[in-house]
NUDREN-633463 format. One record per residue (C-alpha): residue in one letter; y, z negated, x negated. Coordinates in steps of 0.05 Angstrom, whole numbers. Layout:
BEGIN
  code      py      pz      px
     a       Y       Z       X
...
This chain:
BEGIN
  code      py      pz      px
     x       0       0       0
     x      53     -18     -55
     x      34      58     -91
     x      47      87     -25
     x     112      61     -11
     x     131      61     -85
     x     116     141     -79
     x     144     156     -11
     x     210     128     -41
     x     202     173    -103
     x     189     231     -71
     x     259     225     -16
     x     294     222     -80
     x     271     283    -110
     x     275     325     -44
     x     343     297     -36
     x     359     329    -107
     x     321     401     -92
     x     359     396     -20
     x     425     387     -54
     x     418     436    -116
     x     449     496     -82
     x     507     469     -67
     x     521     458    -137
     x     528     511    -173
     x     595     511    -199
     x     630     458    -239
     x     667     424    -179
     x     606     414    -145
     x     562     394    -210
     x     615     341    -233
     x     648     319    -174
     x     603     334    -116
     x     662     389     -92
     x     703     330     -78
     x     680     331      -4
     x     638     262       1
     x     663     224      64
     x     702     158      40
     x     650     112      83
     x     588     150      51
     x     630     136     -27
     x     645      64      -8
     x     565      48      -4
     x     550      95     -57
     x     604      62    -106
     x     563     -12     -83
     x     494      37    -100
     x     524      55    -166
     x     551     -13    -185
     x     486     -53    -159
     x     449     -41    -208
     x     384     -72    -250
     x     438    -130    -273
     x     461    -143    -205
     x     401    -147    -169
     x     341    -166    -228
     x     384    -204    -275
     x     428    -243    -232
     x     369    -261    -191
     x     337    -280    -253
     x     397    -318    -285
     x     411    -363    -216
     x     335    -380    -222
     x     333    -410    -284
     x     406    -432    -294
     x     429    -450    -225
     x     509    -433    -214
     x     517    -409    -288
     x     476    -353    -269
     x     526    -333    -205
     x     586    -334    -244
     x     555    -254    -269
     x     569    -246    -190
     x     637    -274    -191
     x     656    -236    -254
     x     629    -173    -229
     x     659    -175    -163
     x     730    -197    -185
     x     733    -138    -227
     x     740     -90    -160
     x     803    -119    -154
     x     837     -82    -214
     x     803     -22    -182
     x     834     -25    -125
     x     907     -53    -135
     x     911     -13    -200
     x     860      46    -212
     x     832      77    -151
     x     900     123    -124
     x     922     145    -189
     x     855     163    -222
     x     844     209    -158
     x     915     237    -169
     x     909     240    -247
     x     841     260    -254
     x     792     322    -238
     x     721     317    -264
     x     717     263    -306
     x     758     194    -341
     x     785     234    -403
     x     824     277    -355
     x     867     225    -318
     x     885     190    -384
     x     899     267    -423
     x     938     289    -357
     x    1012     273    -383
     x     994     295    -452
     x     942     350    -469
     x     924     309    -525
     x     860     335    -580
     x     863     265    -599
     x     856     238    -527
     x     797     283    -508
     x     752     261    -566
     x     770     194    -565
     x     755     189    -487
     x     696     227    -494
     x     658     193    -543
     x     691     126    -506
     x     650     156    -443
     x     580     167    -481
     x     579      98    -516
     x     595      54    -451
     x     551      97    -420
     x     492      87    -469
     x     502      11    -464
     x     494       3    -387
     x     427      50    -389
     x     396       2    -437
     x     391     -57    -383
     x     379      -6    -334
     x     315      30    -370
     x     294     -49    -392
     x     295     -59    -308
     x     260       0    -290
     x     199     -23    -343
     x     196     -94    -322
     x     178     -80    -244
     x     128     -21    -261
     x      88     -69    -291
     x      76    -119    -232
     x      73     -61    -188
     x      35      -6    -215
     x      -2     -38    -269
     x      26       2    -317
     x      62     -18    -385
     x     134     -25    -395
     x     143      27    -433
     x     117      75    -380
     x     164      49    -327
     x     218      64    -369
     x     188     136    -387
     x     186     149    -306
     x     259     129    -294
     x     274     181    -355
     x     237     234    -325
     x     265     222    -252
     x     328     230    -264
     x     340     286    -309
     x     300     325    -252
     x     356     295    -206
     x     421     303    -258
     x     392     377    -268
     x     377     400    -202
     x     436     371    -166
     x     490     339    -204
     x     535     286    -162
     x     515     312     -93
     x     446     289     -96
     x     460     234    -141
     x     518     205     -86
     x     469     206     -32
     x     407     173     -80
     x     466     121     -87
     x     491     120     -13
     x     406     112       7
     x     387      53     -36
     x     441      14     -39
     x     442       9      38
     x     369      -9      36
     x     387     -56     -15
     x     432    -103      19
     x     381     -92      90
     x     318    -117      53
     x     357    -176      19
     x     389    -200      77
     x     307    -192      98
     x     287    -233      41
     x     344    -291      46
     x     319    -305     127
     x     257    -305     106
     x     267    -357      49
     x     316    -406      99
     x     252    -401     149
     x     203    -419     109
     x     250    -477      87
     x     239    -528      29
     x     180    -557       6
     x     145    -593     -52
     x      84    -561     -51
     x     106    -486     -45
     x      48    -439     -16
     x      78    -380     -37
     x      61    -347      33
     x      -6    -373      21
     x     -13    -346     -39
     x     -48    -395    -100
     x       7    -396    -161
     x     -21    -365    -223
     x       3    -420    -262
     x     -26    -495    -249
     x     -17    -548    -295
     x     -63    -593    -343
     x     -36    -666    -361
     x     -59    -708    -401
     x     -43    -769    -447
     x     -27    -780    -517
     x     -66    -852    -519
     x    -127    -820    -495
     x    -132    -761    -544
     x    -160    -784    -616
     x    -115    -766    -672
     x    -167    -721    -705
     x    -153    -683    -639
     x     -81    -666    -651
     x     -78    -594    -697
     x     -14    -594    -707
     x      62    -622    -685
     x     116    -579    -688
     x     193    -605    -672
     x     243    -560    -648
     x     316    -571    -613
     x     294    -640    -592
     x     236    -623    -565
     x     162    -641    -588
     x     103    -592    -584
     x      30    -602    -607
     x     -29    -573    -614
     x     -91    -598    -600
     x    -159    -584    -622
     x    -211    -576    -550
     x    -143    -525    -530
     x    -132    -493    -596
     x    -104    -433    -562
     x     -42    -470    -517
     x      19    -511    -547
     x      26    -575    -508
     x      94    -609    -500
     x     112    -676    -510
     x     154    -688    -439
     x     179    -760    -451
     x     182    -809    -514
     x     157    -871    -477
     x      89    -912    -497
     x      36    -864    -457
     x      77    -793    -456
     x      51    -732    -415
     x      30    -673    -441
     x      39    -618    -393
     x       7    -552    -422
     x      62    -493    -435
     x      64    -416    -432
     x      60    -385    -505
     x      58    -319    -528
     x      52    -298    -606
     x      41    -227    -643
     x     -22    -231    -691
     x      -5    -185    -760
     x     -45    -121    -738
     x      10    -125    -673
     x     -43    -151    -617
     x       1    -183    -563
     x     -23    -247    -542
     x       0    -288    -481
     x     -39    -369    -480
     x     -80    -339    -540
     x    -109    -279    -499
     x     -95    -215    -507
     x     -37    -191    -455
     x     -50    -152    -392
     x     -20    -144    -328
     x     -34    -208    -291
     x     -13    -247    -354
     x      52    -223    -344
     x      61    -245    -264
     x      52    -318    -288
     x      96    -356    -236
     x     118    -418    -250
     x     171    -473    -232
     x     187    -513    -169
     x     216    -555    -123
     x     187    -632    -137
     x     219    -675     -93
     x     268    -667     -37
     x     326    -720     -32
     x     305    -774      17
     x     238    -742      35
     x     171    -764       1
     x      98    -747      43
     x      91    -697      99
     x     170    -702     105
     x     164    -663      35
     x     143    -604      68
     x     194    -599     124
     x     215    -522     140
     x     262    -482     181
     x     322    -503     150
     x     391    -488     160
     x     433    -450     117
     x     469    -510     102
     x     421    -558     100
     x     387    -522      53
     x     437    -528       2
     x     454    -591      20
     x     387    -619       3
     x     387    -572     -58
     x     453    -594     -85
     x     438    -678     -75
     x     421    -716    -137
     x     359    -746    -111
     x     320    -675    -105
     x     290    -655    -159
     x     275    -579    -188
     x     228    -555    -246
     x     264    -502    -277
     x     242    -468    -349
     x     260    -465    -409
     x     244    -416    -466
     x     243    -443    -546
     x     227    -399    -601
     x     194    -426    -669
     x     156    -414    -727
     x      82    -448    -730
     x      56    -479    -798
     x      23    -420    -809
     x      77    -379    -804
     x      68    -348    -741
     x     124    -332    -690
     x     109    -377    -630
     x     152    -373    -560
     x     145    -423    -511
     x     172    -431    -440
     x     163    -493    -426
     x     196    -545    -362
     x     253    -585    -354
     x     267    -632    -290
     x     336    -627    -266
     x     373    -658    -212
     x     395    -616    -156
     x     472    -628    -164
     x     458    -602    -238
     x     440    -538    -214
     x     486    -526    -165
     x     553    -540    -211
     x     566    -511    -283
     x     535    -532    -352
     x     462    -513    -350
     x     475    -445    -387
     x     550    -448    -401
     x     574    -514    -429
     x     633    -529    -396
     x     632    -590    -449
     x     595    -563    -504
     x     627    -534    -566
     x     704    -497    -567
     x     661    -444    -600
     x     613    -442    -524
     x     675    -444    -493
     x     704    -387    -523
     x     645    -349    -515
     x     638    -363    -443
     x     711    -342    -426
     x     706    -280    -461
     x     651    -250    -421
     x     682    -274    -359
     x     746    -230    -386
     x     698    -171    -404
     x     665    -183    -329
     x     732    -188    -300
     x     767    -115    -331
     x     715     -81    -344
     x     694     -56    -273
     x     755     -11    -275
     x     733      12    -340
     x     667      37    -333
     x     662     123    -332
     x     609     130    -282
     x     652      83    -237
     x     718     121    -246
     x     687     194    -236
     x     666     168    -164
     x     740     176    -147
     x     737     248    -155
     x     686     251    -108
     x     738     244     -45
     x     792     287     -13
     x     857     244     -28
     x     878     189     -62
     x     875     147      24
     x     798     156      17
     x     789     135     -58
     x     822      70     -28
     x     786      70      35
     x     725      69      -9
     x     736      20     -57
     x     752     -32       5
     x     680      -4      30
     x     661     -24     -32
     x     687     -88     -42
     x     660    -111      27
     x     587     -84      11
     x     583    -113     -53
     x     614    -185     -46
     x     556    -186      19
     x     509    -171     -38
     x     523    -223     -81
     x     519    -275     -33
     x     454    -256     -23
     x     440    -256     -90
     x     456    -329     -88
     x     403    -351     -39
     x     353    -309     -82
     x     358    -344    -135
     x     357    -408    -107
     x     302    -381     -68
     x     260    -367    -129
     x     275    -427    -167
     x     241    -472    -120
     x     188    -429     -90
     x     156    -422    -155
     x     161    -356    -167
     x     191    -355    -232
     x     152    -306    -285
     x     170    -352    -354
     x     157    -282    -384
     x     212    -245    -352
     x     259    -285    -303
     x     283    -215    -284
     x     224    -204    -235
     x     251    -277    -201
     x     274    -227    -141
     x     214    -184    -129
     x     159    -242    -142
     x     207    -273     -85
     x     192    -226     -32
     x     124    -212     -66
     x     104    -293     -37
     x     117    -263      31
     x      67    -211      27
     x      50    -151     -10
     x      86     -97      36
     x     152    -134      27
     x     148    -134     -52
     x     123     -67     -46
     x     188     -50     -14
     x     234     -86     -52
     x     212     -61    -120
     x     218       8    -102
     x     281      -7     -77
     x     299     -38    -144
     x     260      21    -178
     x     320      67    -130
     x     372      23    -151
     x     356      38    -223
     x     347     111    -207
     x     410     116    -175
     x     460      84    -225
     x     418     121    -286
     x     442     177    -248
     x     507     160    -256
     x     516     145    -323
     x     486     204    -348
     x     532     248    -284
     x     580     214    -332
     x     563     232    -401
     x     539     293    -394
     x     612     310    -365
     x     637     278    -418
     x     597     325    -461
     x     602     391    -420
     x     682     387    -401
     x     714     340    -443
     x     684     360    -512
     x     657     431    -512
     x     710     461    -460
     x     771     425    -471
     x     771     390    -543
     x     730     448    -575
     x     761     504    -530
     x     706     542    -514
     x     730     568    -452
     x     671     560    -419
     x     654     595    -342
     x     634     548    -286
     x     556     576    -303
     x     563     551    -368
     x     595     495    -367
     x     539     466    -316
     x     486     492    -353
     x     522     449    -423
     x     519     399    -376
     x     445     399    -349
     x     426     406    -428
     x     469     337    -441
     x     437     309    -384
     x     369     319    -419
     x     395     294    -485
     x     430     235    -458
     x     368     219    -412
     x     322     218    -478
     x     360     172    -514
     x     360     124    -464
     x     285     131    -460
     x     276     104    -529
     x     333      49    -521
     x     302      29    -453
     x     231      10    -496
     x     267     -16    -559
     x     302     -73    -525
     x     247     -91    -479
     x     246    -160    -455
     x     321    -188    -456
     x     352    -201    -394
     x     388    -148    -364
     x     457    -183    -336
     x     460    -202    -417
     x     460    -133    -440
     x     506    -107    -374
     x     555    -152    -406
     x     559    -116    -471
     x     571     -50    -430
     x     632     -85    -395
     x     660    -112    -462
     x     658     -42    -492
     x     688     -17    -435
     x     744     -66    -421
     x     764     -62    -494
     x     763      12    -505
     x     783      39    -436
     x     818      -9    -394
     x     885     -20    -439
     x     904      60    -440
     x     889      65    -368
     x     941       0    -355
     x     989      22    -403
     x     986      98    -383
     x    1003      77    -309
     x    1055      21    -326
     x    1099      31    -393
     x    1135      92    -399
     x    1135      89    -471
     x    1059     100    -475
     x    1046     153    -530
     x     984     202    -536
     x     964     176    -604
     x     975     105    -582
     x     923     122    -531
     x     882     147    -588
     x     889      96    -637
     x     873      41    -572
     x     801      73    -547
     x     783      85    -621
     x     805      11    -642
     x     770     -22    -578
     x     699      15    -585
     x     694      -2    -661
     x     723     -79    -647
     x     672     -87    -587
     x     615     -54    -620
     x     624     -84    -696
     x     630    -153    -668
     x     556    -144    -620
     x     528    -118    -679
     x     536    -176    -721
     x     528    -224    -667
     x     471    -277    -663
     x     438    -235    -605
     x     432    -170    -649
     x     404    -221    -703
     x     347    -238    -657
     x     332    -171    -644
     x     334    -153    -716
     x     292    -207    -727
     x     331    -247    -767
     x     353    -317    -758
     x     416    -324    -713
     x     444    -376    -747
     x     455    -333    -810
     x     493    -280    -755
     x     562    -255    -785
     x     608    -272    -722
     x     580    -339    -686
     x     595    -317    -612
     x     558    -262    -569
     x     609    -236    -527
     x     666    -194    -568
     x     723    -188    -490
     x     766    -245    -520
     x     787    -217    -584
     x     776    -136    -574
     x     809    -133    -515
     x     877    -156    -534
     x     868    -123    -603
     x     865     -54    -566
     x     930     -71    -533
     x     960     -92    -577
     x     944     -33    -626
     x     972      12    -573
     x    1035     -22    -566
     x    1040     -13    -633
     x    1017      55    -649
     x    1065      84    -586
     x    1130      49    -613
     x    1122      74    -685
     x    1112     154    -649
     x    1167     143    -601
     x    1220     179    -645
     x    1157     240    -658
     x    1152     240    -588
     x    1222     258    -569
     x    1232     311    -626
């Protein structure tokens, strides 16, 4: 049943993209979808395109594990539609034609402008397919049993077809069709989770949880028994001898400590991936975990109450006296040299999750809270930023509809992240939490209500992917086809060719994020959407501002802003502790000490326009 409706949902999207393919033939159609999409049928598509793998996997995902830190992604994504509105959407329609570099080169035919912008276009868009192709792997594998780097192989193969057939006609109503089903089949999922209420002994639906839990005691295990003990960040983990394949974690300090056994997975030298010491297949990886232990002012059969209100269900959440399992992920070294990760649990109240500090540490460090602000600032401008948002404008008749739109837009999406909210929640104490990947927290929700449900929503989520892929490479290969080859390289290109240039930088573009998509498998998606909107903010927003609002605005200090942004952004990511993990070296040796690079690139780009624009003034005039 969940291959059926996986592939009925497939195949609507590729018909869609045959059905549409003759109506774009020439560039106008191609780019901009002949600028004849109704503004209610962009306003959903715009929430299609922004919902994407980070909104509805990662956010999910973050809110299960880290409570309210994980909906501030929703706050910071949402508020950014507010410098679309108020300050992008009327003049990009007015400015623009096919694509971002032509609104900001409009005043000022600029060489420097279109190459700049262009290559501003591919790398933002190269950073949001990442998460994207990272979202499309994680739910093949639950689904269709197949490995991650499959799922990510389908989405690649998808939607070139649909980027080559069609263009931004099929690719506007792939968007318009999923994210509509999108916001339907949460809303679905949230009633569902306030009926079936609270409860310390979650059934899943009636499903038995992969995961159960062995405890034991320190005074009753010989010494002889205990392998090994390994500290790290406070915490103590051992291993014992009749389990030599789990780690075991020390859970309190006191005279007779528990030992509650912990997920694990390691890579042996020849490269075998083991999960718990066994080799790793598919049900390994839908290991759910994490739960609701004790409801404020309930103990017994009261425990189990359900049908609970909206409110009373966060009521109960949020009270000190209930009590939630969430999890916890440590990475060490064994004695033997081994790379060990362990998820492992931590009790928390319930007013701890539903108020700040269990991800961002509202009094940890200046260094935390520098970090934190910056990718709320990167959140906050770089919505109005991001290339395969702005060429959405294009697709309307007037500037009134590119407004109309975006307030569509607004409306659908702040819906959606109130959902999201529940979700996550929902998944926190249902124990449906994968330790493995929190980004399946969503999916393994509406999975515990039956199969045809998760069926549903992964393919939706498999659409959603689909559908802003489509996008981004809409975007880059315009960026590739008009900006570069036609306009910076003056090639003079006809209508045919310039849509053919464009289908081949589809396929290029599409390939690359193929590879990317399996490289940086495993990290959670909203993280690496947050890079994309950094990039973006720093490189793109400041010359759209300053174009728009100070008349002194110079073509090279356009230049010099977009060029100083993407290598700020991008320099300071690179040598950031996150990069470090991935190279596989140890964060703590990372160049720059903080992960998210808004709080210094962005103001550097400004400022390096303002700059750059005085010292040309006097060029300008002669």
């Amino acid at each position: 049943m969940a291959i059926i409706i996986f592939l009925v949902f497939v195949i609507a999207v590729l018909w869609l993209s045959f059905y549409f393919a003759r109506k774009s033939q020439s560039a106008s159609g191609y780019f901009a979808a002949g600028g004849q999409i109704h503004w209610a049928v962009n306003g959903i598509a715009f929430a299609g395109d922004y919902l994407s793998a980070a909104s509805f996997l990662g956010i999910c995902g973050m809110i299960a594990t880290a409570g309210y830190d994980g909906f501030l992604y929703s706050i910071g994504y949402l508020a950014g539609w507010m410098v679309a509105l108020f300050v992008v959407a009327e003049p990009m329609k007015r400015l623009g034609k096919y694509t971002f570099t032509d609104a900001l080169d409009a005043k000022f035919d600029s060489r420097g402008i279109k190459l700049a912008a262009a290559v501003s276009t591919l790398i933002v868009s190269i950073f949001y397919l990442i998460p994207q192709m990272v979202g499309a792997g994680v739910l093949v594998e639950p689904l269709l049993g197949l490995p991650h780097y499959v799922g990510v192989i389908m989405v690649g193969a998808i939607v070139i077809t649909i980027v080559a057939t069609a263009g931004m006609t099929s690719t506007t109503y792939v968007q318009f069709l999923k994210g509509g089903l999108l916001i339907l089949f949460s809303t679905i999922v949230v009633i569902a989770v306030m009926v079936r209420g609270l409860s310390t002994e979650p059934d899943q639906g009636g499903l038995v949880p992969f995961h159960t839990y062995q405890e034991s005691t320190l005074s009753a295990l010989s010494p002889a028994s205990i392998l090994e003990t390994q500290e790290f960040k406070g915490h103590k983990f051992v291993k014992l001898s009749d389990a030599s394949t789990s780690w075991w974690m020390v859970l309190n300090d006191g005279p007779d400590p528990l030992l509650k056994e912990i997920q694990w997975e390691a890579k042996t030298p020849n490269g075998q991936h083991l999960i718990n010491g066994k080799e790793a297949s598919a049900e390994n990886h839908l290991r759910q975990v994490g739960n609701l232990t004790q409801i404020a002012g309930k103990t017994g059969d009261e425990a189990t109450q359900r049908n609970l209100s909206i409110s009373r269900f966060l009521s109960l959440l949020g009270d000190k006296e209930t009590k939630v399992q969430r999890w916890q992920t440590a990475k060490f070294k064994a004695l033997d040299g081994s790379a060990i990760t362990a998820h492992y649990p931590i009790l928390t109240e319930g007013n701890r999750i539903m108020r700040p500090g269990l991800k961002f540490k509202v009094d940890g460090s200046a260094l935390q809270k520098f970090d934190f602000i910056s990718l709320m600032l990167a959140l906050f401008c770089g919505t109005a930023a991001l290339p395969h948002i702005l060429i959405r404008y294009y697709t309307v008749a007037s500037p009134a509809a590119a407004r109309k739109s975006t307030i569509v837009a607004i409306s659908a999406i702040g819906f959606f992240y109130i959902l999201t909210l529940f979700m996550g929640l929902g998944a926190m104490v249902n124990a449906v939490v994968n330790p493995l990947s929190n980004n399946m927290s969503a999916p393994l929700l509406a999975r515990s209500f039956g199969t045809i449900l998760f069926a549903i929503i992964s393919a939706i989520a498999f659409a959603t992917v689909l559908g802003t892929v489509s996008g981004l490479i809409i975007a880059a290969s315009g960026a590739v086809a008009h900006d570069l080859m036609d306009r910076f390289a003056n090639m003079n290109m006809t209508e045919q060719k310039k849509v053919k240039a464009g289908k081949v930088a589809a396929f290029a573009v599409g390939l690359l994020a193929i590879i990317l998509g399996i490289l940086f498998q495993g990290m959670n998606v909203s993280f690496l959407v947050g890079w994309a909107f950094a990039v973006a903010a720093s490189a793109n927003l400041p010359a759209i501002i300053m174009l728009l609002f100070w008349d002194k605005t110079t073509a090279k200090g356009i230049t010099a802003s977009i060029t100083v942004g993407i290598i700020s952004a991008l320099g300071l990511i690179l040598a950031s502790p996150s990069m470090y993990t991935r190279y596989g070296l140890d964060p703590d040796t990372a160049l720059i000490p903080f992960s998210n690079p808004g709080l210094i690139s962005i103001p550097l780009s400004f400022i390096t326009l303002v700059v750059v624009s005085l010292m040309t003034q006097k060029k300008t005039e002669a």
